[in-house]
C-alpha positions as CSV (number, residue, x, y, z in Angstrom):
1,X,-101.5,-116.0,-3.7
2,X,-103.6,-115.1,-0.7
3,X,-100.7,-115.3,2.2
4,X,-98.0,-113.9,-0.1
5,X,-95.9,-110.7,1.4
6,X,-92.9,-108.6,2.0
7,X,-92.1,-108.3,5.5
8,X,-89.1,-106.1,6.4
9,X,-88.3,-106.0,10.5
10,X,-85.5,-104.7,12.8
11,X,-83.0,-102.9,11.4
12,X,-83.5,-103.7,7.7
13,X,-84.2,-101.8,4.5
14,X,-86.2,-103.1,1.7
15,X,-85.5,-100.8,-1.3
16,X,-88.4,-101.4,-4.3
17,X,-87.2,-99.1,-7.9
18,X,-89.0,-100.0,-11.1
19,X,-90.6,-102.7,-9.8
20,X,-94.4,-103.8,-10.6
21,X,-96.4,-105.6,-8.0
22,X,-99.7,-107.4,-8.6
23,X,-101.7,-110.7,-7.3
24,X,-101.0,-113.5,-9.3
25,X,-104.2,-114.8,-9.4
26,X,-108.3,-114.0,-8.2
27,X,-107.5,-113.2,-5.0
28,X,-105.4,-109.9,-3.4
29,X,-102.1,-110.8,-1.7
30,X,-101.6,-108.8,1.3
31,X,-98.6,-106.2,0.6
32,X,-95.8,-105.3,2.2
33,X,-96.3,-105.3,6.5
34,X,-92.7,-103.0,7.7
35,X,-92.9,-103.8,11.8
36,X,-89.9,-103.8,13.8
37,X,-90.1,-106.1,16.6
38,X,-87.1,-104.9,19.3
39,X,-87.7,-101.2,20.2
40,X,-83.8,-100.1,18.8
41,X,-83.9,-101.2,15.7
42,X,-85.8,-99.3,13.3
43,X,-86.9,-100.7,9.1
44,X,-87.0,-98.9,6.8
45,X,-88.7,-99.0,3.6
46,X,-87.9,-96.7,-0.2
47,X,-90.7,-97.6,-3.3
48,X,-90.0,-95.4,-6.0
49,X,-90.9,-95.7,-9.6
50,X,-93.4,-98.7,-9.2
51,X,-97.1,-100.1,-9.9
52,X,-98.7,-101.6,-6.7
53,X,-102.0,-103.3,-7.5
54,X,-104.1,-106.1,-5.7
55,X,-103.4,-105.7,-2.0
56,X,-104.9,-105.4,0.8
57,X,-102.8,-103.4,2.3
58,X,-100.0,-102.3,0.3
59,X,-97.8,-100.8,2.9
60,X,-98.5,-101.3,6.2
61,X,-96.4,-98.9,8.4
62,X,-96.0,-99.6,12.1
63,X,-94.0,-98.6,14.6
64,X,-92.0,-95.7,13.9
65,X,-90.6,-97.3,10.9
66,X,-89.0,-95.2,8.3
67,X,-90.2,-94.5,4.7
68,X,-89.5,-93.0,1.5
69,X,-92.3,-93.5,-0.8
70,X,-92.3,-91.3,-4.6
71,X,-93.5,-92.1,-8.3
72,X,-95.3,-94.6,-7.9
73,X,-98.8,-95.7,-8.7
74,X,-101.3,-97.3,-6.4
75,X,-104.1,-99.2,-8.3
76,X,-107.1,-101.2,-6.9
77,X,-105.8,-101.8,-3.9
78,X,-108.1,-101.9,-0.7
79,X,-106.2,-99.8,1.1
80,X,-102.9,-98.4,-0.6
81,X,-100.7,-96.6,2.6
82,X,-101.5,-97.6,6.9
83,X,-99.8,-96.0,9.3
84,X,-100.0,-97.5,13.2
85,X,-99.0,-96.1,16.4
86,X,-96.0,-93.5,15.7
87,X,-94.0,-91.3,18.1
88,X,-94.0,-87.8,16.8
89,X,-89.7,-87.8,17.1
90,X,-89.9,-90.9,15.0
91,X,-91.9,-89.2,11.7
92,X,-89.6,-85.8,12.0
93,X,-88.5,-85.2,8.3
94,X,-85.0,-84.7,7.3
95,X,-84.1,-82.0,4.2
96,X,-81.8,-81.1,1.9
97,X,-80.2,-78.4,2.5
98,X,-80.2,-79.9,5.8
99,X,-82.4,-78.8,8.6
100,X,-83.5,-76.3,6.0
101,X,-88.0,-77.2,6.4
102,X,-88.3,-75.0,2.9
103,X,-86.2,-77.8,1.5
104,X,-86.8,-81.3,-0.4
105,X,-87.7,-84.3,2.6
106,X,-84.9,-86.3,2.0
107,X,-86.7,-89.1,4.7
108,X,-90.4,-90.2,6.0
109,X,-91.8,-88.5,2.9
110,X,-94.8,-89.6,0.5
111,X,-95.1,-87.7,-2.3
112,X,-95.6,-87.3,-6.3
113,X,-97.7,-90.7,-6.2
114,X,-101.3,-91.7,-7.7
115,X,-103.6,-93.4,-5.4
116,X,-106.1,-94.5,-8.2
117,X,-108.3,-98.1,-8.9
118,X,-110.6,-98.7,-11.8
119,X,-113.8,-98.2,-9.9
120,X,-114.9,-101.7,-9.9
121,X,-115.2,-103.7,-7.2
122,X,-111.9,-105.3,-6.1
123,X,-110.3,-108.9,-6.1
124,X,-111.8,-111.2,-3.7
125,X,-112.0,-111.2,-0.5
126,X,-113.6,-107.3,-1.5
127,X,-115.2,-108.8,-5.0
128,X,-118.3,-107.1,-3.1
129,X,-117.0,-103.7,-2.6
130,X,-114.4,-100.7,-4.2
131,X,-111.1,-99.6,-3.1
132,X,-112.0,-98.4,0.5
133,X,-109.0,-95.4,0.9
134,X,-105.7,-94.6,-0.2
135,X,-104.6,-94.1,3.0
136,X,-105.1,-94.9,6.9
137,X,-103.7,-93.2,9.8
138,X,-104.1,-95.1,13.8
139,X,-103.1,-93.5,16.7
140,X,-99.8,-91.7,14.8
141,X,-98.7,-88.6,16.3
142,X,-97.7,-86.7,13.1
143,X,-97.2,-87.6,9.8
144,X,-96.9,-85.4,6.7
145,X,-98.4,-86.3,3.5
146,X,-97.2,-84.6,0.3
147,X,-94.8,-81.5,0.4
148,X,-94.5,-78.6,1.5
149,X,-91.3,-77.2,-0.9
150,X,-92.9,-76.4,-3.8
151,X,-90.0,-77.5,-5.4
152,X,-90.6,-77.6,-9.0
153,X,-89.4,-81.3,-9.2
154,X,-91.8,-82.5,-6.7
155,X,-95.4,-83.3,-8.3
156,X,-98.7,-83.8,-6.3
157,X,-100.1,-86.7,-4.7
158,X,-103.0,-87.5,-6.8
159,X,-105.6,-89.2,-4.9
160,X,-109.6,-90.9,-7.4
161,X,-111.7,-93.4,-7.8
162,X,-111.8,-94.5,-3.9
163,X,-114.5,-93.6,-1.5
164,X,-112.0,-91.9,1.2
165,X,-109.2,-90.3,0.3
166,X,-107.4,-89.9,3.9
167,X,-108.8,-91.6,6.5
168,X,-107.2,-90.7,10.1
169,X,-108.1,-91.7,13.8
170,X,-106.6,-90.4,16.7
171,X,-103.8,-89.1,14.6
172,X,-101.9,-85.4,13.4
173,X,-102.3,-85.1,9.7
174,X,-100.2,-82.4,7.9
175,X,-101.1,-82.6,4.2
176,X,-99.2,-80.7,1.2
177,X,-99.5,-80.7,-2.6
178,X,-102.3,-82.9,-2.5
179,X,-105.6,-83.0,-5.2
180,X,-108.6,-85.1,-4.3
181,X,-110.8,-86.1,-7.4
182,X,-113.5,-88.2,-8.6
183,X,-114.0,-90.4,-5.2
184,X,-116.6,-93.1,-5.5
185,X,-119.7,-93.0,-3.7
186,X,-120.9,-96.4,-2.4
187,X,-123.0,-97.2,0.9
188,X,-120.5,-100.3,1.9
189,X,-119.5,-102.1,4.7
190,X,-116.8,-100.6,6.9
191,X,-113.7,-102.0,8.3
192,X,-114.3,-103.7,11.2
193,X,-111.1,-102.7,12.5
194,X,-111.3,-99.3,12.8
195,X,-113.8,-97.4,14.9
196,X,-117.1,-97.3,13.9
197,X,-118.2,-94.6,11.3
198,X,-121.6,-93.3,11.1
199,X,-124.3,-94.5,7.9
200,X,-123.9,-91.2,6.5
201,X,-120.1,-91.5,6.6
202,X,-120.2,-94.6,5.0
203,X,-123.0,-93.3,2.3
204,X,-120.4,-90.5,1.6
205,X,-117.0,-90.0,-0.4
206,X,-114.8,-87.1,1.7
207,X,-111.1,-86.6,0.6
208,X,-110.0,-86.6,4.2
209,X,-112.1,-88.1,7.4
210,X,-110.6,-86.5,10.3
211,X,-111.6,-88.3,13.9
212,X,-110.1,-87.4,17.1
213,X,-111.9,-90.0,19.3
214,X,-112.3,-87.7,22.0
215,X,-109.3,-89.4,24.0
216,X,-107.5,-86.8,25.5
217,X,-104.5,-86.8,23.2
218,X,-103.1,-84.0,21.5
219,X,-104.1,-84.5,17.9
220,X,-104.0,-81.3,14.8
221,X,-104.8,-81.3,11.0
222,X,-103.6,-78.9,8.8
223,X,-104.1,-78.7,5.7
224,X,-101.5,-76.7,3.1
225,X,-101.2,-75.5,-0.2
């Protein structure tokens, strides 16, 4: 239904393999929200292998929570991947061979995934509009999407069919082995809860939006092979 959700909080780990998650019904349900609460207790969240469709948020990242997120298929989703406020020391990688950065991220990685919809509009409440972006950065001081090994095990993020690709706000993007195709053009409303965007912004697809809000901090984007 409409309320349905994981939520994962201090200290725990919710671990999703081979596992297919869609709304029930005509309505999105609202994902998975992973949010710890005390300040020393961190959650932490591994989705490999698995079909996410219908939210409106899939995975809602907050708080330096931890991730591990591989395989797995995004579909007509609103948004698939949000990120808010995150300490730099809290989205440091760790590889194998260990503290080898030409290595495999063994933690706080997203990669080899499809962030896709049909191009229709979505499941109500956004029957009126397409799948807005596959994913959302706020006020996170780095976070790395794909990577950077070129291991030959390691696939590309695969990002379509949504009018943003990346959208990030007063956050450092590193992005890796990642292909943008075939986003959707559509002059629709725009979230109220992130800054304001400009009407050509919102009359245009762009694989990655990149705002720094002009607020004094200390914000980058690179952009890899």
């Amino acid at each position: 239904g409409p309320d349905a959700k994981f939520v994962v909080r201090d200290g725990r780990t919710l671990t999703l393999e081979n596992c297919t998650l869609i709304a029930c019904g005509s309505e999105m349900w609202k994902g998975i929200e992973v949010m710890p609460i005390a300040d020393d207790a961190t959650p932490h969240i591994i989705i490999k292998d698995c079909i996410i469709r219908h939210a409106k948020q899939s995975v809602l990242l907050g708080k330096d929570s931890e991730f591990e997120i591989e395989n797995t298929l995004f579909e007509d989703n609103y948004v698939d991947i949000s990120f808010e406020k995150y300490q730099k020391k809290s989205l440091d990688q760790k590889f194998l061979p260990k503290n080898n950065p030409n290595g495999v991220a063994t933690q706080n990685f997203i990669r080899s995934n499809t962030f896709t919809s049909s191009g229709n509009t979505l499941l109500a409440p956004y029957n009126n509009v397409h799948k807005f972006a596959a994913i959302v950065l706020d006020d996170v001081e780095r976070v790395v999407i794909g990577d950077s090994s070129l291991d030959a095990s390691v696939d590309a993020n695969e990002f379509s069919s949504s009018r943003y690709g990346i959208v990030s706000f007063k956050s450092s993007l590193e992005t890796f082995n990642n292909r943008f195709n075939d986003l959707l053009t559509f002059f629709e409303d725009w979230p109220a809860e992130l800054p304001p965007a400009s009407n050509f912004l919102k009359a245009n697809s762009v694989g990655i939006y990149f705002h720094s809000l002009f607020d004094n901090n200390d914000r980058k984007l690179l952009i890899g092979e």
